[in-house]
N, C-alpha and C positions, 0 to 999 in steps of 0.2 A: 504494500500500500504506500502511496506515493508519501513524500514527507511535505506539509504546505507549512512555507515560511511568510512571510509578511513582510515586505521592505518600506519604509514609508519616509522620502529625502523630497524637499522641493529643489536639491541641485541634483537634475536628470541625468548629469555625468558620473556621482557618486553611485544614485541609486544601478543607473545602468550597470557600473563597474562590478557592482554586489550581484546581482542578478549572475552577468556572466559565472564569475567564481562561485556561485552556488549551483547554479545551471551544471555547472562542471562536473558539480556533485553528485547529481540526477537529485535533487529537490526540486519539490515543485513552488515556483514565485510570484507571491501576488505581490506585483510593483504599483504605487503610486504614491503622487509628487505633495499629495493634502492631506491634511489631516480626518475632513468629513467625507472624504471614498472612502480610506483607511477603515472607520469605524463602521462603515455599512458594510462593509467587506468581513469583519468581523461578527457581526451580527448574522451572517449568513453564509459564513464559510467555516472549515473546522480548521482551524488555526494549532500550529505545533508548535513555533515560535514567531517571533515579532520581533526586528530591528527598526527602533524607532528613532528620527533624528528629533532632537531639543524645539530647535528654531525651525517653525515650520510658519507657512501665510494665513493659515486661521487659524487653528490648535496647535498649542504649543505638546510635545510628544511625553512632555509630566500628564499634564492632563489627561491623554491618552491613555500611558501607563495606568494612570489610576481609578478609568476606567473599567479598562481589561482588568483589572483584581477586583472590581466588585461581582463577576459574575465566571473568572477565568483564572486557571494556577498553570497557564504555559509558559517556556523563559520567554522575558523581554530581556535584548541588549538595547541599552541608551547611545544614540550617535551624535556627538557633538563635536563643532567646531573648538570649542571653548576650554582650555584645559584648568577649570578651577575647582579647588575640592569641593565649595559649594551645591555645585550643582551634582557632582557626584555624590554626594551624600542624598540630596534631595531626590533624586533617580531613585537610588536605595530604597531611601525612607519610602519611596512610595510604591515601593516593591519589586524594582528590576533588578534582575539577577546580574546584569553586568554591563561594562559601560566600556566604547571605545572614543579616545579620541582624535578628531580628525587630523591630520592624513595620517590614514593607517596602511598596513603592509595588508593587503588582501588576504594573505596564505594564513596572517595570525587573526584576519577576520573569524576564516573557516575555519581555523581551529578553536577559536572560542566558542562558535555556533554548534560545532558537534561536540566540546565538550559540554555545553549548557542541554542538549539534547540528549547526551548519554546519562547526564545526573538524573535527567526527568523522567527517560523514561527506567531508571535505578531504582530511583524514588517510588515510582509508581506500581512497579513489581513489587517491593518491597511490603508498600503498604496492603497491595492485593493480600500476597502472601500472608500477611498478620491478618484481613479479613478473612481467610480461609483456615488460618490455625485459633480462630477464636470463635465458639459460642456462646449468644447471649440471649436471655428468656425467660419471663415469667419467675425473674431473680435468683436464676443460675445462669451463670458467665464459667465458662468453659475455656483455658487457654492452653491449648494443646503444645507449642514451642514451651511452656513454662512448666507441664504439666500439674497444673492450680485450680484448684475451683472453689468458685465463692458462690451460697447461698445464702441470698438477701443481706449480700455485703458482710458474712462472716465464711471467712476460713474454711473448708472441708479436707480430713484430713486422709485421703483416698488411698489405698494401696495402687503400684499399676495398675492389677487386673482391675479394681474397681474404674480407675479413673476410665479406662480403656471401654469395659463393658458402657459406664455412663456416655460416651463421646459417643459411640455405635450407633446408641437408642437415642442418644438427642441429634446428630447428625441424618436420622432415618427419620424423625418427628412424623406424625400422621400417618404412620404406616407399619403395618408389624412387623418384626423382626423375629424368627421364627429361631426355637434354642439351635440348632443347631449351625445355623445361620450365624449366631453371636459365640458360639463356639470358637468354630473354624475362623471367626474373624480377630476373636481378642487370643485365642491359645494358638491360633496357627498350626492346626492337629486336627486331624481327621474324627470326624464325629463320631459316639457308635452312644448305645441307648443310657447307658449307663453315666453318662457324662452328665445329664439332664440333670442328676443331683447336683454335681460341680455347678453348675449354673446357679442353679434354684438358691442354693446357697448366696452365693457372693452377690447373687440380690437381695437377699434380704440381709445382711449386711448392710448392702446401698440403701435397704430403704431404711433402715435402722439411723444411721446415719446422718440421713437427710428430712431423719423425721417423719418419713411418707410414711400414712398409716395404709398398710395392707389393704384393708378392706374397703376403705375408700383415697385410694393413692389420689394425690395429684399431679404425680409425675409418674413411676414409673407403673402402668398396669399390665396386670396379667392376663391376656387370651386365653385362656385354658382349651390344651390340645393343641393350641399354637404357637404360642411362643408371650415375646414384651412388646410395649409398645408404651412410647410418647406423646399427648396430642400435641397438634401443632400453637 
């Protein structure tokens, strides 16, 4: 999927220069010399990054920046003629991730632009990945990279198999998870009938635990003949 960058100079010789050196890249460049194409072009295009110059003929490219953060977390690089720390700070402060001053070597353009693209999309795995090693519901949060669990913001104090078997059933929510099923998934061992107590046990343990009263759980219940289940 292509990568779309945002160039936005009213010197058409700069912005042109950027284009080509990106172009080179295989990114894809939406060029223009104002500030109010800029922002329409945002509002209707999915934007990866944005190279915004300072001094522009009706928005100034702060403005801009701090636009894109009320409703957008992709890098802006700040483009100025102006080498004062002021204004770099002020770029910062309003959320751009990096700032060049003009006249720059193009080759350290493109490499600030793929390093600012490689943090983001770092960033963005990253936090994936913690939304996928965490559950959270009905005041159990589940955190799988820490192996922790907290109910209704107190401490649970789980064995693996426990914590393991509760991830299974709360990962499966609204669906039953049949013993043998939760077996083979938290022992990594071939089922056979007799295991069914190993199970039944280290449930009720968990509900013990967690407080769940058997006979009327509100988290983990029992299908009988079939296995556990969670609602959702």
């Amino acid at each position: 999927m292509a990568i779309n960058i945002l160039v936005v100079d009213d010197e058409e010789n700069i912005a042109d220069l950027i284009e080509v050196y990106l172009k080179n890249e295989n990114y894809n460049i939406l060029k223009f010399y104002n500030g109010h194409d800029a922002l329409q072009c945002i509002e209707n295009e999915n934007i990866d990054l944005a190279i915004l110059d300072v001094m522009l003929p009706d928005i100034n490219g702060f403005s801009i920046c701090q636009q894109i953060r009320e409703k957008h977390n992709f890098p802006v690089i700040m483009l100025t003629a102006k080498d004062e720390e002021v204004d770099k700070i002020t770029g910062l402060t309003l959320g751009a991730d990096d700032y060049i001053t003009k006249p720059f070597r193009p080759l350290e353009m493109v490499a600030r632009v793929k390093a600012q693209l490689r943090r983001f999309t770092e960033y963005n795995a990253t936090e994936s990945m913690q939304v996928e090693n965490t559950i959270a519901f009905s005041g159990l949060v589940l955190d799988k990279a820490k192996h922790e669990c907290m109910l209704n913001e107190k401490p649970l104090s789980l064995t693996p198999i426990e914590f393991s078997i509760l991830w299974v059933l709360a990962s499966n929510r609204g669906r039953v998870v049949s013993s043998e099923e939760l077996f083979q998934e938290v022992w990594g061992e071939k089922y056979f009938t007799n295991n069914n107590n190993t199970v039944m046990v280290h449930i009720r343990h968990l509900r013990e635990k967690m407080h769940d009263n058997a006979a009327r759980p509100k988290y983990i219940k029992t299908v009988w003949g079939v296995g556990y289940k969670i609602e959702e």
